[in-house]
C-alpha positions as CSV (number, residue, x, y, z in Angstrom):
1,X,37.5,52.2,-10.5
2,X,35.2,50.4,-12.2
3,X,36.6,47.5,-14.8
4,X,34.0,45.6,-17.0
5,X,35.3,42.0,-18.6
6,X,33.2,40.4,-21.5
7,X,33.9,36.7,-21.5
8,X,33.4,34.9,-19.0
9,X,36.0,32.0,-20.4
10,X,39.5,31.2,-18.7
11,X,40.8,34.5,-20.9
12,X,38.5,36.8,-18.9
13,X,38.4,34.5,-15.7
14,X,41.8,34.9,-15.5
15,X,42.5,38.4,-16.4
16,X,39.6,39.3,-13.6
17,X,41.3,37.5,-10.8
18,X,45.0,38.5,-11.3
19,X,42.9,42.4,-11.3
20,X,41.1,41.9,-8.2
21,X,43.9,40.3,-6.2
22,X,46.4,43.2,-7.5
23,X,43.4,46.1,-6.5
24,X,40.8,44.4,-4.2
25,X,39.0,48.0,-4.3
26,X,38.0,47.3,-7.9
27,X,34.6,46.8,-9.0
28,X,34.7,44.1,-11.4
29,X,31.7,43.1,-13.9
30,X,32.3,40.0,-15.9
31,X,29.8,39.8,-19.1
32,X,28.9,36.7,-20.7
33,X,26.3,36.1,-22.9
34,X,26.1,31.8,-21.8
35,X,24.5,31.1,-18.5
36,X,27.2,29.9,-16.9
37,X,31.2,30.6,-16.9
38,X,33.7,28.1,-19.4
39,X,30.2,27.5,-21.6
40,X,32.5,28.3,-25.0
41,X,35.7,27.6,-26.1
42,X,36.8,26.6,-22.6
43,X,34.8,24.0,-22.3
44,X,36.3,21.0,-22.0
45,X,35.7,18.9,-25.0
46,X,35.9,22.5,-27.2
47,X,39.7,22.2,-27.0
48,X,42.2,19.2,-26.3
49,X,43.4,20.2,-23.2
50,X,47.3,19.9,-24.3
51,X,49.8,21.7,-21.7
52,X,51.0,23.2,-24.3
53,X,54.9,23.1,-23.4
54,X,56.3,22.5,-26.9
55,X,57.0,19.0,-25.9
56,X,55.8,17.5,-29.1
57,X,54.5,19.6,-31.4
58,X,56.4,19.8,-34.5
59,X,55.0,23.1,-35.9
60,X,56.4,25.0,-32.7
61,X,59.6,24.2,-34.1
62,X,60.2,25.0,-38.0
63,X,62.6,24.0,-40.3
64,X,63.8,26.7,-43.1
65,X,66.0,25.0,-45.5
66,X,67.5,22.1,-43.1
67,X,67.8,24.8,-40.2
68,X,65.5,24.4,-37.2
69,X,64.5,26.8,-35.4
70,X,63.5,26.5,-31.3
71,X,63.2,30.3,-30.4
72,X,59.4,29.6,-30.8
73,X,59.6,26.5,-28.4
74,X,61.1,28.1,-25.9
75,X,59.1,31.1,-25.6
76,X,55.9,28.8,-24.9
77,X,57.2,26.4,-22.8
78,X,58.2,29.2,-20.5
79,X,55.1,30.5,-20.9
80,X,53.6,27.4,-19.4
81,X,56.2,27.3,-16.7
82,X,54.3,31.1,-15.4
83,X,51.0,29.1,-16.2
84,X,51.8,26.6,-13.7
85,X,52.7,29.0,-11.3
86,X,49.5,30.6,-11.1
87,X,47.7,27.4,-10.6
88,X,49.9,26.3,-8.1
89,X,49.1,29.4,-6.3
90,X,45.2,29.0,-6.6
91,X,46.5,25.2,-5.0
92,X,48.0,27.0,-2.3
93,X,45.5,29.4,-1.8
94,X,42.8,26.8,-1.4
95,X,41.0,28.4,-4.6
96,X,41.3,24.7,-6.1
97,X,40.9,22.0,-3.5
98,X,42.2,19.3,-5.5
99,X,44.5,19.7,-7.9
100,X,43.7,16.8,-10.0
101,X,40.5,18.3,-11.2
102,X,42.5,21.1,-13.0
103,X,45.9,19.4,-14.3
104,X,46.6,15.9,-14.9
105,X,50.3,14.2,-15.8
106,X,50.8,12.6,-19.0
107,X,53.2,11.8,-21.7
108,X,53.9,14.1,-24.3
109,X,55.2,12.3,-27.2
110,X,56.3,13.0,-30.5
111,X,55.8,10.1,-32.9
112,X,56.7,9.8,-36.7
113,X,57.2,7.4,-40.0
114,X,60.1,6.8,-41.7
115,X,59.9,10.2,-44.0
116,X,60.3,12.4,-40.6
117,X,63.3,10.5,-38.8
118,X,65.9,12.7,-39.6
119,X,63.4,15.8,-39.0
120,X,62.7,14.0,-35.5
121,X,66.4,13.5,-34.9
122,X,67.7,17.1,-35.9
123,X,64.9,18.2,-33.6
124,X,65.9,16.6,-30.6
125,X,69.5,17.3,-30.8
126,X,68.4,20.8,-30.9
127,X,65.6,20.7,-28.0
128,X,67.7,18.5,-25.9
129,X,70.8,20.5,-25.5
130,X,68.3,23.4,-23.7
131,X,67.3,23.2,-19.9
132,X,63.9,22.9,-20.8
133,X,64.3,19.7,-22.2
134,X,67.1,17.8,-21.2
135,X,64.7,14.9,-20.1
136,X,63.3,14.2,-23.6
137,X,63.9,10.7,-25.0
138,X,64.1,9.3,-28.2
139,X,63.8,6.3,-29.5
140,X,63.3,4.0,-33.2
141,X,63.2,0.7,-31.3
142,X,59.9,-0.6,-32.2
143,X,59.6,-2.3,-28.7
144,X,60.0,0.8,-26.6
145,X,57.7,3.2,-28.8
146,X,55.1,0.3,-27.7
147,X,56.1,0.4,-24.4
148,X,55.5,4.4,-24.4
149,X,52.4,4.5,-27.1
150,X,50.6,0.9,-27.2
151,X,47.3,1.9,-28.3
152,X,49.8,4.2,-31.5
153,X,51.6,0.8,-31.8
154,X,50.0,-2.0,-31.8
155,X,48.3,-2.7,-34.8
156,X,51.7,-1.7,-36.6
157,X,54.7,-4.2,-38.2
158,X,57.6,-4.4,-36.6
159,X,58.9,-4.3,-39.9
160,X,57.8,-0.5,-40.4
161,X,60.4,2.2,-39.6
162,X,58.9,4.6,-36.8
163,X,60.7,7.1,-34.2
164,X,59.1,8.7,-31.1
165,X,60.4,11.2,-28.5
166,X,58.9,11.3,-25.0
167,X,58.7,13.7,-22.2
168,X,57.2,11.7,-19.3
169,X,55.9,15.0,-17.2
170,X,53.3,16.3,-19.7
171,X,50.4,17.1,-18.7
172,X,46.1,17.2,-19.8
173,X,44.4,20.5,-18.8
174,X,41.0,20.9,-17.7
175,X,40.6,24.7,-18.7
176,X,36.7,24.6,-17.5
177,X,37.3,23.1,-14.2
178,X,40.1,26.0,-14.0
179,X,37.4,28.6,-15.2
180,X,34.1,27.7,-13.2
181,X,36.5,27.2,-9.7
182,X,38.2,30.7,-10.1
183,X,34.7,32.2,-11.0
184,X,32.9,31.1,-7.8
185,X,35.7,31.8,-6.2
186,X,35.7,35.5,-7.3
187,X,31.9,35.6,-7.4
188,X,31.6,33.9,-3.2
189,X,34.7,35.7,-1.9
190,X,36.2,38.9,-4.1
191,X,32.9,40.3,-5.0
192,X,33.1,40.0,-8.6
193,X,29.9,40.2,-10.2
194,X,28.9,37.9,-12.8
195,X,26.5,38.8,-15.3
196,X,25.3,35.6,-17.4
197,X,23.4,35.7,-21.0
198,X,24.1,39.1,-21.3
199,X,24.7,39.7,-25.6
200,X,26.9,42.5,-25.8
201,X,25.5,44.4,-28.7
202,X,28.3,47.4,-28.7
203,X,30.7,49.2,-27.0
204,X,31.6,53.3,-27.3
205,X,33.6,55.6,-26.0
206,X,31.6,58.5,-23.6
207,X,33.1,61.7,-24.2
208,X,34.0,61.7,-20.4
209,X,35.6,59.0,-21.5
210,X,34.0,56.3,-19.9
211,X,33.1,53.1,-21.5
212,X,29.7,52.3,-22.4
213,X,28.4,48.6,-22.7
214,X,25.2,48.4,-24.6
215,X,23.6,45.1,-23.8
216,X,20.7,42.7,-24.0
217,X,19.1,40.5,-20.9
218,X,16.6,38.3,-22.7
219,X,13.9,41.5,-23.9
220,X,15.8,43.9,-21.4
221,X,18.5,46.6,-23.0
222,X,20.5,47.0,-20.4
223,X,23.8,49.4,-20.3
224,X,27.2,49.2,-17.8
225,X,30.0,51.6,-17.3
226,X,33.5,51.1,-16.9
227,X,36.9,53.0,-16.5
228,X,38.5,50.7,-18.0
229,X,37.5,47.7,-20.7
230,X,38.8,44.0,-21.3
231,X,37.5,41.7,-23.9
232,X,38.7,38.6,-23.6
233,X,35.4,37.2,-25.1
234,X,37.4,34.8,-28.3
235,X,36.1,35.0,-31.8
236,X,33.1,37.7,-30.2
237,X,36.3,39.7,-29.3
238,X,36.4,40.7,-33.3
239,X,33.0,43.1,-33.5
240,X,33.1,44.2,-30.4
241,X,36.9,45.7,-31.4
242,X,35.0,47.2,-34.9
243,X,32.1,48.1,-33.1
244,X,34.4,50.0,-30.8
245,X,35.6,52.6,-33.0
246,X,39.1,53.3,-32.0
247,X,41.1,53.6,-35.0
248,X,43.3,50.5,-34.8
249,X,40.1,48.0,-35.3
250,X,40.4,49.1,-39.1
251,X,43.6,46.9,-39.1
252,X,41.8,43.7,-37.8
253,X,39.6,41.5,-39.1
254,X,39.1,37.5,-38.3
255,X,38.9,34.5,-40.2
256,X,37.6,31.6,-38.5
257,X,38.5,27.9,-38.4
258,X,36.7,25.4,-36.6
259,X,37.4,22.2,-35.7
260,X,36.1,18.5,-34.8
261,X,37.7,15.4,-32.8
262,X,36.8,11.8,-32.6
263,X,35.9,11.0,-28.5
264,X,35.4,7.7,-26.5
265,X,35.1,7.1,-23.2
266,X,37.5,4.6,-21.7
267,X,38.2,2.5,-18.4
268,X,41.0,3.2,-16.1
269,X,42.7,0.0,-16.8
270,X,43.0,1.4,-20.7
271,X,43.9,4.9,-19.4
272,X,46.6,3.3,-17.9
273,X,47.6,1.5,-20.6
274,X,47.8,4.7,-23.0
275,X,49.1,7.6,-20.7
276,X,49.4,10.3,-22.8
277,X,49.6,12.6,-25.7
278,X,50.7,11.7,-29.1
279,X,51.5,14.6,-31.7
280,X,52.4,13.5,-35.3
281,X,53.0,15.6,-38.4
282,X,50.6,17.7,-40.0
283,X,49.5,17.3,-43.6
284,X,50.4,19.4,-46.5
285,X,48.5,22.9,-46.2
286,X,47.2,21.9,-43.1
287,X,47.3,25.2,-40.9
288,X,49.0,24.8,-37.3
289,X,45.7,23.5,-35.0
290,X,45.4,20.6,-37.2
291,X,48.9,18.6,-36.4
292,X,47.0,14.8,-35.9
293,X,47.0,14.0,-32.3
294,X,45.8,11.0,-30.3
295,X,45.7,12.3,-26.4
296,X,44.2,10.8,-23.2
297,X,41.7,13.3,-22.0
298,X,40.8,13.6,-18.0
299,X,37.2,14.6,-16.7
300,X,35.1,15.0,-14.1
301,X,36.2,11.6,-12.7
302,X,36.3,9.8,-16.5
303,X,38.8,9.1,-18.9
304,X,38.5,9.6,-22.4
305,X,40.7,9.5,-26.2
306,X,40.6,12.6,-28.1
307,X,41.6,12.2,-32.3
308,X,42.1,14.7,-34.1
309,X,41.6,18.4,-35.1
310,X,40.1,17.9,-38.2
311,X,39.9,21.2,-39.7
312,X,36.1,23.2,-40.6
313,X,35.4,26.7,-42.6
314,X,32.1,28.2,-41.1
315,X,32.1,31.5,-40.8
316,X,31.0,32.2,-37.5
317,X,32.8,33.4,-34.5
318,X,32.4,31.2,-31.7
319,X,30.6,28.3,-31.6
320,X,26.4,28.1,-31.1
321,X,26.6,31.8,-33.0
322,X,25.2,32.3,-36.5
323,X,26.8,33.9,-39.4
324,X,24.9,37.2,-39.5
325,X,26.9,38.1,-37.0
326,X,30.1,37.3,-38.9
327,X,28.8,39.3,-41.7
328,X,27.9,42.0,-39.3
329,X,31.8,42.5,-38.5
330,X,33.0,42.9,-42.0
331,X,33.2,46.7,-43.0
332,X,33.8,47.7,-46.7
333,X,37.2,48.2,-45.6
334,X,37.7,44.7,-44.7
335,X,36.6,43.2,-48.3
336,X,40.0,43.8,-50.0
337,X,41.7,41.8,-47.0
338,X,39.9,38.7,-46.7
339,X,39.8,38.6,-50.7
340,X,43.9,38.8,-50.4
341,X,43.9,36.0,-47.3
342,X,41.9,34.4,-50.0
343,X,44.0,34.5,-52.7
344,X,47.9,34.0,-50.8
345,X,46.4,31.2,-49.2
346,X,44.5,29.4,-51.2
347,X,45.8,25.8,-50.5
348,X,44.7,26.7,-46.8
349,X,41.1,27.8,-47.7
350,X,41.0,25.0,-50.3
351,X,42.3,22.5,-47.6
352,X,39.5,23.9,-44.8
353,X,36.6,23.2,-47.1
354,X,37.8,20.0,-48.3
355,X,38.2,18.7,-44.4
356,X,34.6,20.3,-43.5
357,X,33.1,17.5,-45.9
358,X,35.0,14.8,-44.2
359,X,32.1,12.6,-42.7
360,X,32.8,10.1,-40.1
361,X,33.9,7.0,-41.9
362,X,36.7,9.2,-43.3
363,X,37.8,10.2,-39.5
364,X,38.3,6.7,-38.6
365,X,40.1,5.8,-41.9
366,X,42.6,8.8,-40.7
367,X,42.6,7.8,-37.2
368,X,43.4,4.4,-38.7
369,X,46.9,5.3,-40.5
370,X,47.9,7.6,-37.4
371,X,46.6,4.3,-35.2
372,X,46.5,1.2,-37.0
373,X,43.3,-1.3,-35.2
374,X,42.2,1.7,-33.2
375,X,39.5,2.6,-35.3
376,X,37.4,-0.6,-34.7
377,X,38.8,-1.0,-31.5
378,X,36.7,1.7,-29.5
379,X,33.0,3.6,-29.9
380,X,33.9,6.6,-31.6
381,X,31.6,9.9,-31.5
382,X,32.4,13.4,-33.4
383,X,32.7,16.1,-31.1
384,X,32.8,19.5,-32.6
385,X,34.8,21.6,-30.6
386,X,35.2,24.9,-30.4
387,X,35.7,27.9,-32.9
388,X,38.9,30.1,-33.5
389,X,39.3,32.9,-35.4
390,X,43.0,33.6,-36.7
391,X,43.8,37.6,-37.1
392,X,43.9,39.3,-40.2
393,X,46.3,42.2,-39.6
394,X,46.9,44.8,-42.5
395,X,45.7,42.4,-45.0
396,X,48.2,39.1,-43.4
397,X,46.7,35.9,-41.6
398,X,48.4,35.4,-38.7
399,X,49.0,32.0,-36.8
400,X,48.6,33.4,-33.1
401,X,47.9,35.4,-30.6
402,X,48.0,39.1,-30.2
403,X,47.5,41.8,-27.4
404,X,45.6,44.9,-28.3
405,X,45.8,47.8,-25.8
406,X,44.6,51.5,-27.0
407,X,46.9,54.6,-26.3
408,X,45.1,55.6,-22.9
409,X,45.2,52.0,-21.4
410,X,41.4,52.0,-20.9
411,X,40.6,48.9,-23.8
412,X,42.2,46.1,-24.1
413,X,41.6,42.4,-26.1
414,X,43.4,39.4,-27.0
415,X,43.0,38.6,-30.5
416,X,43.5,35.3,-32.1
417,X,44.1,31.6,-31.5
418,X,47.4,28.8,-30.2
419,X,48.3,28.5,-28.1
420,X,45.7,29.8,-26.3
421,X,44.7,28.6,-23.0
422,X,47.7,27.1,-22.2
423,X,49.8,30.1,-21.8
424,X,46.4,32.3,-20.3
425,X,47.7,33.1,-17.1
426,X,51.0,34.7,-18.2
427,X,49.0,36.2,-21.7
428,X,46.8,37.7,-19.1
429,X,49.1,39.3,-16.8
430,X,50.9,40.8,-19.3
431,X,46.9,42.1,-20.5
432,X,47.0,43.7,-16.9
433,X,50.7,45.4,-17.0
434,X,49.6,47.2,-19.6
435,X,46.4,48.3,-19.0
436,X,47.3,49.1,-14.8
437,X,50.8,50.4,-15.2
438,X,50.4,52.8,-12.7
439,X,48.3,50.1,-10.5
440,X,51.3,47.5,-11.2
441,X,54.1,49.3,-9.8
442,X,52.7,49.8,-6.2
443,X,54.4,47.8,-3.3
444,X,51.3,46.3,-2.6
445,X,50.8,45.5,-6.4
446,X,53.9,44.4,-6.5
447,X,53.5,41.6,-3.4
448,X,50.3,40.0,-4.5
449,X,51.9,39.8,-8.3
450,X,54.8,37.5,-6.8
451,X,52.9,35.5,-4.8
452,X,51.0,34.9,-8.2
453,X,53.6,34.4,-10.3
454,X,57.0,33.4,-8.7
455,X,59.0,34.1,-11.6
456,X,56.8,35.6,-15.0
457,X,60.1,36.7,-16.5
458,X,60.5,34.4,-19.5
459,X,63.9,35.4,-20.2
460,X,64.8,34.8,-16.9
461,X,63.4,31.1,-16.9
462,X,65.0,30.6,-20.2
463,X,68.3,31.3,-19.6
464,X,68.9,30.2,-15.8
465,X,68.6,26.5,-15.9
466,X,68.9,26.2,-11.7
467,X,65.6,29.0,-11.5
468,X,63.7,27.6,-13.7
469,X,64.4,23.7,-12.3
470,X,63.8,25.4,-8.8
471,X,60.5,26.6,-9.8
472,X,59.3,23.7,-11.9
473,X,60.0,21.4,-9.4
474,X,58.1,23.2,-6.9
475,X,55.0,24.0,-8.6
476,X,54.6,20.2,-10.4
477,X,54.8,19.1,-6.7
478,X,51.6,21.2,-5.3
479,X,50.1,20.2,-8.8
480,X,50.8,16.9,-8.4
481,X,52.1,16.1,-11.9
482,X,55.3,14.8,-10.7
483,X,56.9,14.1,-7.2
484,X,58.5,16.6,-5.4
485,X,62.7,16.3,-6.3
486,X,65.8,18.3,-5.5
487,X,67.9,20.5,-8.0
């Protein structure tokens, strides 16, 4: 059978791997249009590299009238938990030789003013009482939010009313490390072959019913077959769905939101100092990606601090694209929509253009109130990271992600943005379930999937609290984000 994959980012990496190890007899082409493997949104500056575990993001857990809800929270922190399992078994397997190249602990903390205590308080009591995170702390004593956040704290009065909660297993992501080790790894030993700056130009339907990919190669048009088709290409996943003509792409369309982040590199004895990830609260209108966070960043041997997301409109769909080819994607059809998203969300759309005019002395005056002294304290750089485009579905922006799959199995995409890379792995294999579901249900299938993925029920990790400390446990020993401990 053969399978073609456009994006060649952890999405597609992923998905590509979890195929080939299921099937090894399947010929797998990855398509991407860089010339090398993590090159967009994976990248490792592109994105902050959060865990994502629900730790300390406020927006995973909302309030509705003094009620909060954690159903949200839950779902992605198991969703993590799978995550880590797969990464652990790339440890294990030798794929990655060292596992702090790929995952990294640090704290993931929660820190608020005086407006949010109670918030932070009804929070925890809720959070805490569930399996997940029975090890949070919190705290309003000035001297121990220092002791967890100096670099948050210490340009602050100890006057001012603050309160923090900590999770001291966090942990920082290196998604392209992930990416360009499973790659070479599928490329030197599974026989996957990679085929770099390749633009996809479209995609039909053969009335065999194969799949045809309609490329460029520099001046070259070049064309690939496949039985069955996953685009797990980000924000380029959009046209390629129009382009493709089944009749549920008339229900999508994109609307993108970039983003940019203040960066500085930093010595060890400073990363040492500040270990970890601090999520406030996000302004008024602000849409989910841009909850203010100051986070220690790990790479290639360097430490750095990451500030931000400060919000962008440009209508493009990934980042180093232009905007014909956002223009390209929108059909008459998809007018009315984005003139509605328009309209219901104003404050949003008037928010996103206000923050793309933000220069860089009015970064540092925000990193300044989340930070007090920080601003001055460090050489600060903009970093624009990477784009994401939020789904338009029937006329609604939606915050999140979504799996597309077509009635015969043979297309599939992941739509949308957040949590994203974080959760690929498990995203991904659900991708595969339902695009193999023969292929999935064969012994053989079914050995190499659990020795992926110990446990991908999320249920299952949810409600057995002596599972899921069993399997945490194990798999943050091979990654090395915490020591090896009993039940």
């Amino acid at each position: 059978m053969d399978v073609v994959i456009i994006g060649a980012g952890i999405m597609g990496v992923t998905f590509a791997n979890i195929a080939k190890t299921i099937d090894p007899n399947l010929k797998i082409t990855v398509i991407e249009r860089l010339d090398q493997a993590a090159g967009s949104n994976s990248s490792v500056f592109n994105n902050a590299g959060t865990g994502h575990e629900a730790n300390c993001e406020l927006n995973y857990t909302p309030v509705d009238e003094e009620v909060i809800s954690v159903e949200k929270a839950l779902t992605i922190h198991a969703q993590f938990n799978v995550a880590k399992q797969y990464w652990a078994y790339l440890v294990e397997k030798g794929i990655v030789k060292d596992p702090s190249t790929i995952i990294n602990p640090t704290k993931h903390c929660t820190l608020v003013n005086e407006d949010s205590i109670s918030l932070l308080h009804m929070r925890y009591k809720e959070m805490a009482s569930h399996h997940f995170f029975d090890e949070m702390e919190l705290s309003e004593d000035f001297d121990k939010i220092k002791e967890w956040l100096p670099l948050a704290m210490d340009g602050r009065p100890r006057d001012q009313k603050m309160a923090a909660t900590m999770v001291d297993h966090g942990t920082d992501v290196n998604f392209e490390a992930i990416t360009r080790e499973l790659a070479a790894y599928m490329k030197n030993e599974q026989g996957v072959n990679f085929e770099y700056n390749t633009h996809v130009g479209r995609v039909h339907k053969s009335p065999s019913g194969t799949w045809l990919i309609e490329c460029k190669q520099g001046d070259k048009d070049v064309q690939f077959r496949a039985d069955k088709l996953f685009v797990g290409a980000g924000g380029g996943a959009f046209p390629i769905l129009k382009a493709s003509h089944l009749p549920m792409a008339r229900r999508f369309s994109g609307f993108p939101v970039g983003g940019r982040f203040l960066l500085t590199e930093i010595d060890e004895k400073t990363a040492k100092e500040y270990d970890a990830k601090t999520y406030g609260k996000a302004a008024v209108g602000a849409p989910p990606m841009s909850v203010p966070h100051l986070d220690l960043r790990a790479a290639d041997g360097k430490h750095y601090l990451l500030f931000g997301p400060f919000a962008t409109f440009s209508p493009i769909l990934e980042k180093g694209r232009g905007i014909i080819e956002f223009i390209r994607m929108i059909h008459l059809h998809d007018i009315p929509n984005l003139l509605n998203v328009a309209k219901e969300h104003f404050p949003l759309v008037s928010y996103l253009f206000k923050e793309t005019f933000k220069g860089k002395s009015a970064m540092l005056e925000t990193l300044e109130e989340f930070a007090p002294g920080l601003s001055t304290r460090f050489d600060w750089q903009v970093s624009q990271a990477g784009q994401r485009v939020q789904i338009i579905k029937d006329g609604d922006l939606q915050m999140g992600t979504e799996i597309i799959v077509n009635e015969d199995q043979t297309y599939g995409t992941l739509l949308g943005a957040s949590p994203g890379a974080s959760v690929s792995p498990e995203v991904m294999l659900r991708c595969v379930e339902q695009m193999f579901p023969k292929l999935v249900k064969k012994e053989e299938s079914k050995k190499a999937l659990k020795d992926m993925f110990e446990e991908p029920d999320l249920d299952a990790l949810i409600d057995d609290a002596d599972k899921y400390r069993e399997i945490r446990n194990r798999v943050d020993a091979i990654l090395k984000v915490r020591p090896a401990r009993s039940n």
